[in-house]
C-alpha positions in Angstrom: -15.9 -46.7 70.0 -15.7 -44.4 67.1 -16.0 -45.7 63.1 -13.9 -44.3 60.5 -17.0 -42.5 59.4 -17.4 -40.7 62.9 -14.2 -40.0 63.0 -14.2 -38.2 59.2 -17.5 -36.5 60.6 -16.0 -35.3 63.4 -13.0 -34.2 61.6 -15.7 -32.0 59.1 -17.8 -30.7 61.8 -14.5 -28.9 63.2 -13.2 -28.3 59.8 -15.9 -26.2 58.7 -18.0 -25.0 61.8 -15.6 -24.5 64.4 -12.1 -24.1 63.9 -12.8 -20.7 63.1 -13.8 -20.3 66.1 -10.2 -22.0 67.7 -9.1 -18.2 69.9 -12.6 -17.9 72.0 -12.2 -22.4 72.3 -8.6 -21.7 73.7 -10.4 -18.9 76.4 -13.2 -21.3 77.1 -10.4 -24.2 77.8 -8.3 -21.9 79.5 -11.5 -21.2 82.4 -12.1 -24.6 82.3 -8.9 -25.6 83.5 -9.3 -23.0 86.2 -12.2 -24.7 87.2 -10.1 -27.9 87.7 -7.2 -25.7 89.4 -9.9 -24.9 92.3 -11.0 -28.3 92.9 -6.9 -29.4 92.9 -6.1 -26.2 95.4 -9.4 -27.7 97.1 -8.3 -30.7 98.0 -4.9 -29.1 99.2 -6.8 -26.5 101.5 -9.1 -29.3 102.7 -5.8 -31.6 104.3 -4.2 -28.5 105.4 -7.2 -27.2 107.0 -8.1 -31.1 108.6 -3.9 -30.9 110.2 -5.2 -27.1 111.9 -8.2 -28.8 113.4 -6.3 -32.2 114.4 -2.5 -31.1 115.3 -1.9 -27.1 116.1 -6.1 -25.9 116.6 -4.9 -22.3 115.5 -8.2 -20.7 115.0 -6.8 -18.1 112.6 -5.0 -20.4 110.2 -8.7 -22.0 109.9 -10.3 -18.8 109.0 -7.7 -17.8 106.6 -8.2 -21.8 104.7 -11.8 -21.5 105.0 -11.8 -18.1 103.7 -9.5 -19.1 100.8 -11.8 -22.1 100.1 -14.9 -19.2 99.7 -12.3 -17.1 97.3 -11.8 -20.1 95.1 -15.4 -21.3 94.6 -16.3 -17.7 94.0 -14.1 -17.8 91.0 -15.3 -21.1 89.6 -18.8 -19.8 90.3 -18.2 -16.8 88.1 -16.5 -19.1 85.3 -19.3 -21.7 85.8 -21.3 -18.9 84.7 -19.3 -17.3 81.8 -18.6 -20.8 79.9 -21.7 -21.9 79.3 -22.5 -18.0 77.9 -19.9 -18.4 75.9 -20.3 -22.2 74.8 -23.7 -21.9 73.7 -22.6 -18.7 71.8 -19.8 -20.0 70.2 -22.1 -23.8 69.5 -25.7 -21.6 67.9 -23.2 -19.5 65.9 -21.9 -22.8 64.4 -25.1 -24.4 63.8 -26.1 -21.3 62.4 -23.8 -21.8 59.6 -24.2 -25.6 59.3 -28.6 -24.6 58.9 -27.3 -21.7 56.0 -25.0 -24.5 54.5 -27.9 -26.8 54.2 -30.4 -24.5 52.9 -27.6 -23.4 50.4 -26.9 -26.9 49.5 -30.7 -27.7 49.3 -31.2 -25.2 47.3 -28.4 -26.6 44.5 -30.5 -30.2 44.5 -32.2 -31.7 41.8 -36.2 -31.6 41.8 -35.6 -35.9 41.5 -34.3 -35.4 45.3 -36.9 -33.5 46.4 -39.4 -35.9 44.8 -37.4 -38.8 46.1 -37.0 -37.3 50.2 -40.0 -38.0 52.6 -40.5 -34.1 53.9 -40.5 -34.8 57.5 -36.6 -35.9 57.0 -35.9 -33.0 55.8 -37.6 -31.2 58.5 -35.8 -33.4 60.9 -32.4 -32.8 59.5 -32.9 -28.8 59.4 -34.5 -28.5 62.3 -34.3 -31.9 64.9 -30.9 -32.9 64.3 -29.2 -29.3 63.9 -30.6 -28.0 67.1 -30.0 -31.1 69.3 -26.3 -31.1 67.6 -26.2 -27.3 68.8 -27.3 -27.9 72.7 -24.5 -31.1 72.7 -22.2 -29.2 71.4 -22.7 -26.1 73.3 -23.8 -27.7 76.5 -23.1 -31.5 76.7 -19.7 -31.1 75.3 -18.1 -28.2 77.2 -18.9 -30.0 80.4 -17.5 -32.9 79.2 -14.5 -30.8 78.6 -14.6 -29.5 82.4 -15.1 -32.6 83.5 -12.4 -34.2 82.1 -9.9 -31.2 83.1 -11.4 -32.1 86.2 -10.1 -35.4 86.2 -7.0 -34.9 84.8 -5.4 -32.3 87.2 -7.1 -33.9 90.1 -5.9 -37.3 89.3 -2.7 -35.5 88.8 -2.6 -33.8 92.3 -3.6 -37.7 94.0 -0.6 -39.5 92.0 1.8 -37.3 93.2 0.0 -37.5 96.7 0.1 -41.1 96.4 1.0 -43.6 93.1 0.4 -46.6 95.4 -3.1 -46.0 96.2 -3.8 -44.3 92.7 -2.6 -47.4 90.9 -5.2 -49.7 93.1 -7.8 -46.9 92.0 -7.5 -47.9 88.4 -8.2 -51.5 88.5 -11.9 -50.3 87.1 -10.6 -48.4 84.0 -10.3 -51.9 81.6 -13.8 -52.9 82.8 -14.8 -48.9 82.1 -13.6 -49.4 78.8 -15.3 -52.7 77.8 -19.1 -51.5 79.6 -18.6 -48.3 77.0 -17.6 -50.1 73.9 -20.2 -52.8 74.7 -22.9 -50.1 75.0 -21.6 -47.8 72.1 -22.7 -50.1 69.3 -26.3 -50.5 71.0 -26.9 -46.7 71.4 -25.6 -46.0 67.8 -28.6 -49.0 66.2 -31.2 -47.5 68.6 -31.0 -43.8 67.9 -30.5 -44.8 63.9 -34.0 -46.6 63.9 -35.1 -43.8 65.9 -33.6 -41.1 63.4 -35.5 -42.6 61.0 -38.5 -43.4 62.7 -39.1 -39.5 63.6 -38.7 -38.7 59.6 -41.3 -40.5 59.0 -43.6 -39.5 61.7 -42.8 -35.9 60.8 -44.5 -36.8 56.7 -47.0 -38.3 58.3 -47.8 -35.1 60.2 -47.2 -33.3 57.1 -49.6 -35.6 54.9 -52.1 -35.6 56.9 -52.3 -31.9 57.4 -52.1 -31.7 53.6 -54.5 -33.9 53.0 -56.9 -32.9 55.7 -59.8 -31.8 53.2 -59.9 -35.5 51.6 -59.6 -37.4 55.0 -62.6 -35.2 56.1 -64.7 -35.6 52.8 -63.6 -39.6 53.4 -64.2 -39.3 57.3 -61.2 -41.4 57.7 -60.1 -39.1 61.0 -60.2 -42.6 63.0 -57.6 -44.1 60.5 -55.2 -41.0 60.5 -55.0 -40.8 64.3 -54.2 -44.5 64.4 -51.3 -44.4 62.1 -50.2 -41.2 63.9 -50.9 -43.1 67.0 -48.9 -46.0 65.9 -46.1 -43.8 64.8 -45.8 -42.6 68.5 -46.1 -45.8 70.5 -43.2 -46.8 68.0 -41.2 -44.0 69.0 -41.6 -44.2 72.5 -40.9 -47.7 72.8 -37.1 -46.3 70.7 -37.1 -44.0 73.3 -36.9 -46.6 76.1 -34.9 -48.7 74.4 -32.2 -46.0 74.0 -32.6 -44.2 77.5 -32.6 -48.3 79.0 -29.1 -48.7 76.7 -27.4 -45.3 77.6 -28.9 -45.8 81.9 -26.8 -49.2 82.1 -23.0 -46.7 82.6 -24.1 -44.6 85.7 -24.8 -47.1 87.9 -22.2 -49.6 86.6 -20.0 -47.2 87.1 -21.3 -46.1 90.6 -21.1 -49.9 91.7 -17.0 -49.9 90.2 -16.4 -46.8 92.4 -17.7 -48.5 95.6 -15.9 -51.3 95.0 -12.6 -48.6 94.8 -13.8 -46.8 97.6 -13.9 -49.7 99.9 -10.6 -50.9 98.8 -8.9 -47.2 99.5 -10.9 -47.3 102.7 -8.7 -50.4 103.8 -5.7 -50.0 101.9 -5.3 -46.3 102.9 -6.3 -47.1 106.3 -3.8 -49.6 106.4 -0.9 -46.9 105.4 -2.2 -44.4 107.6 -2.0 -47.1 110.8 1.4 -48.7 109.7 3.1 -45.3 109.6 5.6 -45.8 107.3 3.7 -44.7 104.0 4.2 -40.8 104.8 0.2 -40.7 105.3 -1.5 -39.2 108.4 -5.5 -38.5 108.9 -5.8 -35.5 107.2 -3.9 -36.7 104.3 -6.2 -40.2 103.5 -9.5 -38.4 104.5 -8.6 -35.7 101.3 -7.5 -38.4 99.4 -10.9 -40.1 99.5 -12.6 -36.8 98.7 -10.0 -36.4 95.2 -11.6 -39.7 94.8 -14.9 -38.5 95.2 -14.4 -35.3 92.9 -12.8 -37.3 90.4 -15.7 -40.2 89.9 -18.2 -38.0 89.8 -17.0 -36.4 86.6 -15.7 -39.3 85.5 -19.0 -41.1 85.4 -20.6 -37.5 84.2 -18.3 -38.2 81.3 -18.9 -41.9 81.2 -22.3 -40.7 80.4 -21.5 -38.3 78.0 -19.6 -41.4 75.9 -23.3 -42.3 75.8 -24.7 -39.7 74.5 -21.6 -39.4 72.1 -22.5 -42.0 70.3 -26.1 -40.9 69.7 -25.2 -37.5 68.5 -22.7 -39.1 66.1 -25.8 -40.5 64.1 -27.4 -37.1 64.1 -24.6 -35.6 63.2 -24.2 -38.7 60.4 -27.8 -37.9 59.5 -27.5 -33.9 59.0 -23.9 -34.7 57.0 -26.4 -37.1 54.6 -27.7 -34.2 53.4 -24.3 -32.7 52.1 -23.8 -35.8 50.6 -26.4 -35.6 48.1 -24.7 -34.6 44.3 -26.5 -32.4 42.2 -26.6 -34.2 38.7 -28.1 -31.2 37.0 -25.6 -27.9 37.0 -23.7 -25.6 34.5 -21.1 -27.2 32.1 -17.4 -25.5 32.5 -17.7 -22.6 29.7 -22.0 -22.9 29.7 -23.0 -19.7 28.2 -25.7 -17.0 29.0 -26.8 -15.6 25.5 -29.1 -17.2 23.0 -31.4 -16.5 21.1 -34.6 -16.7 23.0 -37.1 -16.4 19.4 -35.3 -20.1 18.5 -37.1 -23.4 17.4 -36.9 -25.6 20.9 -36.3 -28.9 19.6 -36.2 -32.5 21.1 -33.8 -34.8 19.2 -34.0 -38.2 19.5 -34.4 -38.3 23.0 -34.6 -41.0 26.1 -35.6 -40.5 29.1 -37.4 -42.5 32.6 -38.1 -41.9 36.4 -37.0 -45.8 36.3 -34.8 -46.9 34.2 -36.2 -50.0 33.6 -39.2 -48.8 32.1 -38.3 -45.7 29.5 -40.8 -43.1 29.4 -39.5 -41.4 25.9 -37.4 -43.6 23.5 -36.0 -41.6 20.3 -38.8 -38.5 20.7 -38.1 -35.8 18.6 -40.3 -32.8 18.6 -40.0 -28.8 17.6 -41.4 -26.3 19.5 -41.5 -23.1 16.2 -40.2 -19.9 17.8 -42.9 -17.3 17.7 -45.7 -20.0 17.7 -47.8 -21.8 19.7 -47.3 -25.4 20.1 -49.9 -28.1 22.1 -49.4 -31.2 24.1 -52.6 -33.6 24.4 -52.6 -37.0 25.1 -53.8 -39.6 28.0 -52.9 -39.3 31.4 -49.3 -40.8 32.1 -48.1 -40.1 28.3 -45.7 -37.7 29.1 -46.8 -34.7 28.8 -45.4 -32.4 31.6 -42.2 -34.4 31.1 -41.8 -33.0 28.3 -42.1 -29.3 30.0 -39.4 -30.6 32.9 -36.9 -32.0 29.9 -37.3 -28.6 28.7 -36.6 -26.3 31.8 -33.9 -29.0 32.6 -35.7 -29.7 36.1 -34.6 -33.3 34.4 -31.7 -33.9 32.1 -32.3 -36.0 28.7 -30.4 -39.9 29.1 -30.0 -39.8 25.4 -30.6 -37.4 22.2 -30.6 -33.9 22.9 -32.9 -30.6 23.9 -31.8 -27.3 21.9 -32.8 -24.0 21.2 -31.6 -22.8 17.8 -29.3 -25.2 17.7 -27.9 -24.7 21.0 -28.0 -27.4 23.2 -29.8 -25.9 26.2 -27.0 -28.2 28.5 -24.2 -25.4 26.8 -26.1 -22.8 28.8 -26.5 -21.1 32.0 -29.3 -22.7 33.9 -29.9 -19.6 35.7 -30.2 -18.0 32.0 -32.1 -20.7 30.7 -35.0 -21.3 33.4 -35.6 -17.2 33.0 -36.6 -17.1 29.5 -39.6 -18.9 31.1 -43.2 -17.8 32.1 -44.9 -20.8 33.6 -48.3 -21.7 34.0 -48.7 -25.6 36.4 -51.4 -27.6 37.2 -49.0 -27.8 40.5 -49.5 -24.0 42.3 -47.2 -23.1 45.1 -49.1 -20.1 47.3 -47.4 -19.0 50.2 -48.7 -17.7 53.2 -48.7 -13.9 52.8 -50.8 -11.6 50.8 -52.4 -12.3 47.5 -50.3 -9.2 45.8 -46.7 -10.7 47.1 -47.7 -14.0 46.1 -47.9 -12.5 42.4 -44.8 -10.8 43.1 -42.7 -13.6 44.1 -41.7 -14.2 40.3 -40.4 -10.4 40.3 -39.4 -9.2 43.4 -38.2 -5.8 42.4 -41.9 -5.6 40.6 -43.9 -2.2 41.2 -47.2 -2.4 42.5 -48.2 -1.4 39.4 -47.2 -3.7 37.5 -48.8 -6.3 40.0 -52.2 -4.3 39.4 -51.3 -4.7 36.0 -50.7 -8.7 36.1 -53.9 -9.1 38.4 -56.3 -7.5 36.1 -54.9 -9.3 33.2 -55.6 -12.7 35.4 -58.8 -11.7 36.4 -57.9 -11.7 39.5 -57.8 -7.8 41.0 -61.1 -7.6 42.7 -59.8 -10.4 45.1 -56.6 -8.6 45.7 -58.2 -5.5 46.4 -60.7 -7.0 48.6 -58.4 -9.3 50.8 -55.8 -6.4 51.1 -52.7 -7.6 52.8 -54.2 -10.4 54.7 -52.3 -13.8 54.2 -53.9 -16.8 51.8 -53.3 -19.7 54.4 -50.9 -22.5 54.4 -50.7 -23.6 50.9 -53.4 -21.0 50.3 -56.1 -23.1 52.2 -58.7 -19.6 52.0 -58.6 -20.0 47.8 -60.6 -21.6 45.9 -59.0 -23.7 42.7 -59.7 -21.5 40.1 -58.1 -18.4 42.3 -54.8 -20.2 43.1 -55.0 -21.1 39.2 -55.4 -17.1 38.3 -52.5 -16.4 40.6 -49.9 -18.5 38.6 -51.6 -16.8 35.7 -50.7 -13.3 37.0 -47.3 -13.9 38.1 -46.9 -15.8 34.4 -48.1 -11.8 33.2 -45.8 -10.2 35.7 -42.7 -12.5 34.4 -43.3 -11.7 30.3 -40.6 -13.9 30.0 -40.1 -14.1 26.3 -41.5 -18.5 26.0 -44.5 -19.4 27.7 -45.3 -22.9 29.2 -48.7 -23.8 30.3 -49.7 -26.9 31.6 -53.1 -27.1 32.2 -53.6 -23.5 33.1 -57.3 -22.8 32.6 -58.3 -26.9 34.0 -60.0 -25.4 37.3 -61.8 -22.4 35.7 -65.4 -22.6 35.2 -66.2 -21.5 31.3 -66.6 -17.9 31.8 -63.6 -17.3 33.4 -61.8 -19.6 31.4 -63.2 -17.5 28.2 -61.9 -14.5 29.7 -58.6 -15.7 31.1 -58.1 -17.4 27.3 -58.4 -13.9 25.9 -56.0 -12.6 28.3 -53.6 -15.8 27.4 -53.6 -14.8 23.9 -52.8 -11.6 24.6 -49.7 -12.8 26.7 -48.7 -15.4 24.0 -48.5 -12.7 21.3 -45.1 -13.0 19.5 -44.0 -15.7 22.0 -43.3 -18.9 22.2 -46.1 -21.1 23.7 -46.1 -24.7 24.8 -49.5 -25.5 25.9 -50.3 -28.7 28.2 -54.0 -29.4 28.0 -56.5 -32.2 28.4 -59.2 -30.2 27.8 -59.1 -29.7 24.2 -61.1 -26.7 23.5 -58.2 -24.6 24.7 -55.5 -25.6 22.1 -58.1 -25.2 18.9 -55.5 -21.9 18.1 -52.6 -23.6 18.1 -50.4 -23.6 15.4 -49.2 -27.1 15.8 -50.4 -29.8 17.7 -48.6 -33.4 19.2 -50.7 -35.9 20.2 -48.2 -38.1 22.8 -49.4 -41.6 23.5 -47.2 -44.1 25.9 -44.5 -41.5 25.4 -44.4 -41.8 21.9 -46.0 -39.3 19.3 -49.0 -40.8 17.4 -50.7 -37.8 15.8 -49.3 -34.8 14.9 -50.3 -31.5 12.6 -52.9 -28.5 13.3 -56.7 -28.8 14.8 -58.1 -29.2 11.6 -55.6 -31.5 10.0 -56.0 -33.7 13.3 -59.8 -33.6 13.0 -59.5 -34.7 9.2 -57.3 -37.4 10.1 -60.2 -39.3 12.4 -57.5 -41.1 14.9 -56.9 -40.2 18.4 -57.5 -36.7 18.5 -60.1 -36.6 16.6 -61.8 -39.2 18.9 -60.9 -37.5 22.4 -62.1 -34.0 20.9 -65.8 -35.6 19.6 -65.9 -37.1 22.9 -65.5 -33.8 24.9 -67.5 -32.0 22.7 -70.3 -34.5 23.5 -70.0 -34.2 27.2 -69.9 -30.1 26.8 -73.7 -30.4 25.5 
C-alpha cells in the first residue's frame, strides 16, 4: 500500500512539520481514546441495562444506566468538539510552515526553474496541494485516528466478551486487505494525471488572462474558452474516475459486514440457545451492536485508506518542489568586497539554454570601468544573455566572468547583483501605487528621493496625479512607455555604482526618449554602463561598441570606427536612419 517513496514522505512531513508539535498530538490522542472508552463503557451499560429490562425490571437501576449512558456521551460530545479545534489548529500551523518553507525555498531557485515551471503548478503546489494536505491532515486524519481507537478498544472489549464469535468476525479482514491494495495503485495513477492536469489548467488560466489584450485584438475568445473548456471536461472526467476508484471500498465493505452480521446472527444465536457458551440475550444483542460500532469506523477508515493514497501524491507533488537544487549559490569563502570601478570581462566563455546547440563558444568581451559599453546585434544573438551571464541569473559552462580580475563566482551573490541598476525590456509592476512600485528597489527610500527618481524619469506628473491608487495587475492602467519610465526611476532610485540597460528607451516615443536620454547620461556619469539596444541612435555615445551576431562578435570598436568599417553595423544603422525620415 505504501512505496518507499511515501513512506520517506511521510517520514519528512512528521520530521519537519509536526513532531514539534508531539505534546498537544499526545493530548489530542489521549481524548481520542476517551472517545473510544465511551463507546467500550457503552456497550457495557447497554447489556447491563437489556439484564434490568429482561431479569430483575428494577426501574431505578435503569435510570441510573440510562443516566450514566447521557454522562458519557456528554463527555465525548464535548471532546468531539475540542479535537477537531485543536487538530485543525495544530494541521494550519503546520502547513503554515510547509507554505513559508516553499516560498523560502522558491525564493533560493534559479531563474532556469522559473523559466522551465508552467505557473499554474506552482500555483497548485502553494496553494491546491498545501491546503488540501492541511484539511487531511487536520480533519481526515484525526478521525481516522478516532476511528481506529474506536476499533481497537471496542474490538478489545468483544474478544474478551467472546474470542469465538470475534474470530468468525474476521474472516473479511484478508479480502479487506486485497480490495484496498487492489484500489491503492488505481487512486494513486488517477489523482497523479489529475495533479497534473490541474497545473496545467491553472497556466492556461494564467495565459489567457495575460494575454487577454492580444486574444481580443485577434478575437480568438471562441478558441480560448474551448481550450479552457477542454481543460475542464478533462478534469471532470479525472474526477469521476477517481471518486468511481475510491466509491468501490464503502459498499464492498458494507456487503463483507452483512455477510458477518448474518453469520453472528446464527452463530451467536446458536450459543445463546445451546446454553453452554456463557451467552444470554442481553449479552449477543450488545455483541451485535460492538459489531455495529466497530464496522462503521472501520469502513470510515477503509475509506480514509482511499483517500490516503491520493494525498500521498499531493503530498509527493508539494515535496517536488523541495527537490529542486539551486545550481547557482555562494562558493564556501565567496567574498563581499570588490572593487565596483573594475573592467567586467568575459573570458573565453560557453554557454546554452540547450546544450546541444551553444549560444556563446569562446566569447570574450570587456566591459571598461567608468565607461559606457553597447550591445547591438539581430534578434536571438545573445544579447540579454550576455546581461544574465553577468548578474549570474545564469552561470558560464566554460571560460570565466570577472570584475578586476575577480571572478564574479568568488563573490557574494547578494553583493554582486547590488552593484546593479537595471533597466529590462521585461518590467515587473505590481499592483500598488506608482510611488511604491519605484520604491520596491529601495525599501527604506524617502519619499524624497522617490520624487527625486520620478522627475529624473519623467515620470512625476503621473505619480502625482494617480496618488496612491494601484497600477493593475501587471500594471494593465499603464501605457508602455510609463511602465518603461518606472524601471527607469527605480534604476535612479538604486544609483547602484554599474548600470545595465537593455532596451530602456524601445517603447518611448522620440521626445520622451530625448528627454529620458538626457536623464540616462546623467545617471551613467562615472559609471559603468552596459547598454542593450536595437535601436541604434541610442548607443551613438558609447565609448565602445560589440556588434554580436549568432553569439559570436563580428564588429567591434566605437560609432564612428563601426561606420568607417561599412559591415554590419554600418548597414543596420543606414537602414534605421532611412526609416527615421
Amino acid at each position: 500500500m505504501f512505496s518507499e517513496q511515501d513512506r520517506d514522505n511521510i517520514a519528512w512531513f512528521w520530521r519537519n512539520y509536526l513532531k514539534s508539535k508531539t505534546p498537544w498530538l499526545f493530548v489530542v490522542l489521549g481524548m481520542i481514546t476517551i472517545q473510544g472508552v465511551v463507546y467500550q463503557q457503552f456497550l457495557s451499560l447497554t447489556e447491563d441495562g437489556l439484564r434490568v429490562i429482561f431479569d430483575s425490571g428494577a426501574m431505578s437501576d435503569l435510570i441510573e444506566v440510562c443516566a450514566i449512558v447521557f454522562g458519557l456521551f456528554t463527555t465525548r460530545a464535548i471532546i468531539s468538539y475540542l479535537i477537531p479545534r485543536l487538530s485543525v489548529r495544530l494541521a494550519s500551523d503546520a502547513v503554515m510552515k510547509l507554505r513559508r518553507d516553499l516560498i523560502d525555498h522558491l525564493m533560493t531557485l534559479d531563474l532556469a526553474f522559473f523559466e522551465r515551471t508552467q505557473s499554474g503548478e506552482i500555483i497548485l503546489r502553494l496553494v491546491n496541494q498545501a491546503q488540501g494536505l492541511s484539511l487531511f491532515v487536520g480533519q481526515a486524519t484525526v478521525n481516522a485516528v478516532r476511528d481506529a481507537a474506536t476499533v481497537i478498544i471496542v474490538s478489545g472489549y468483544l474478544i474478551y466478551k467472546s474470542p469465538l464469535l470475534f474470530t468468525a468476525a474476521l474472516i473479511i479482514l484478508p479480502t479487506i486487505l486485497l480490495l484496498l491494495q487492489h484500489v491503492s495503485a488505481k487512486i494513486k495513477e488517477v489523482q497523479a494525471t489529475s495533479e497534473n492536469a490541474m497545473g496545467a489548467y491553472m497556466t492556461g488560466i494564467d495565459e489567457m488572462s495575460s494575454g487577454m489584450r492580444t486574444v481580443k485584438i485577434a478575437g480568438q475568445e471562441p478558441i480560448e474558452r474551448e481550450r479552457l473548456v477542454e481543460a475542464t471536461k478533462n478534469l471532470r472526467k479525472l474526477s469521476i474516475r477517481l471518486q468511481s476508484a475510491q466509491a468501490v471500498v464503502v459498499p464492498a465493505i458494507d456487503m463483507m459486514a452483512a455477510f458477518v452480521y448474518v453469520l453472528l446472527i446464527g452463530g451467536g444465536g446458536y450459543m445463546v440457545l445451546s446454553g453452554s457458551f456463557g451467552l444470554d440475550g442481553a449479552g449477543i444483542i450488545a455483541y451485535l451492536l460492538g459489531l455495529v460500532l466497530v464496522f462503521d469506523p472501520a469502513r470510515s477508515l477503509a475509506s480514509f485508506f482511499a483517500k490516503l493514497q491520493a494525498n500521498l501524491i499531493i503530498l509527493n507533488g508539494v515535496r517536488s518542489l523541495h527537490r529542486e537544487k539551486p545550481t547557482i549559490f555562494d562558493r564556501e569563502n565567496a567574498h563581499t568586497d570588490f572593487n565596483t570601478d573594475g573592467d567586467i570581462v568575459l573570458e573565453n566563455v560557453r554557454f546554452s539554454y540547450d546544450r546541444k546547440h551553444p549560444l556563446f563558444d569562446d566569447l570574450s568581451m570587456r566591459f571598461e570601468g567608468g565607461k559606457v559599453t553597447a550591445i547591438v546585434g539581430a534578434t536571438g544573438s545573445g544579447k540579454t544573455t550576455v546581461l544574465s551571464l553577468l548578474t549570474r541569473l545564469y552561470d558560464v559552462e566554460h571560460g570565466q566572468v570577472t570584475i578586476d580580475g575577480t571572478p564574479i563566482t568568488d563573490l557574494k551573490i547578494k553583493n554582486w547583483r547590488s552593484s546593479f541598476s537595471v533597466v529590462a525590456q521585461d518590467i515587473v509592476i505590481f499592483n500598488s501605487s506608482l510611488k511604491d512600485n519605484i520604491r520596491y528597489v529601495r525599501p527604506d527610500a524617502s519619499d524624497e528621493e522617490v520624487r527625486a527618481a520620478a522627475e529624473a524619469a519623467e515620470i512625476a506628473e503621473l505619480m502625482d496625479a494617480r496618488g496612491d491608487k494601484p497600477l493593475g495587475p501587471k500594471g494593465s492602467q499603464l501605457s508602455g512607455g510609463q511602465k518603461q519610465r518606472i524601471a527607469i526611476a527605480r534604476a535612479f532610485l538604486r544609483a547602484s555604482p554599474i548600470l545595465l540597460l537593455d532596451e530602456a528607451t524601445s517603447a518611448l516615443d522620440q521626445k520622451t526618449e530625448d528627454k529620458v536620454k538626457h536623464a540616462l547620461n546623467r545617471l551613467s556619469k562615472g559609471k559603468t554602463t552596459l547598454i542593450v539596444a536595437h535601436r541604434l541612435s541610442a548607443i551613438t555615445h558609447a565609448d565602445w561598441i560589440y556588434v554580436l551576431d549568432a553569439g559570436k562578435v563580428v564588429e567591434q570598436g566605437t560609432h564612428k570606427d563601426l561606420l568607417a568599417q561599412a559591415g554590419l553595423y554600418a548597414g543596420m544603422y543606414g537602414a534605421q536612419k532611412k526609416s527615421y525620415r
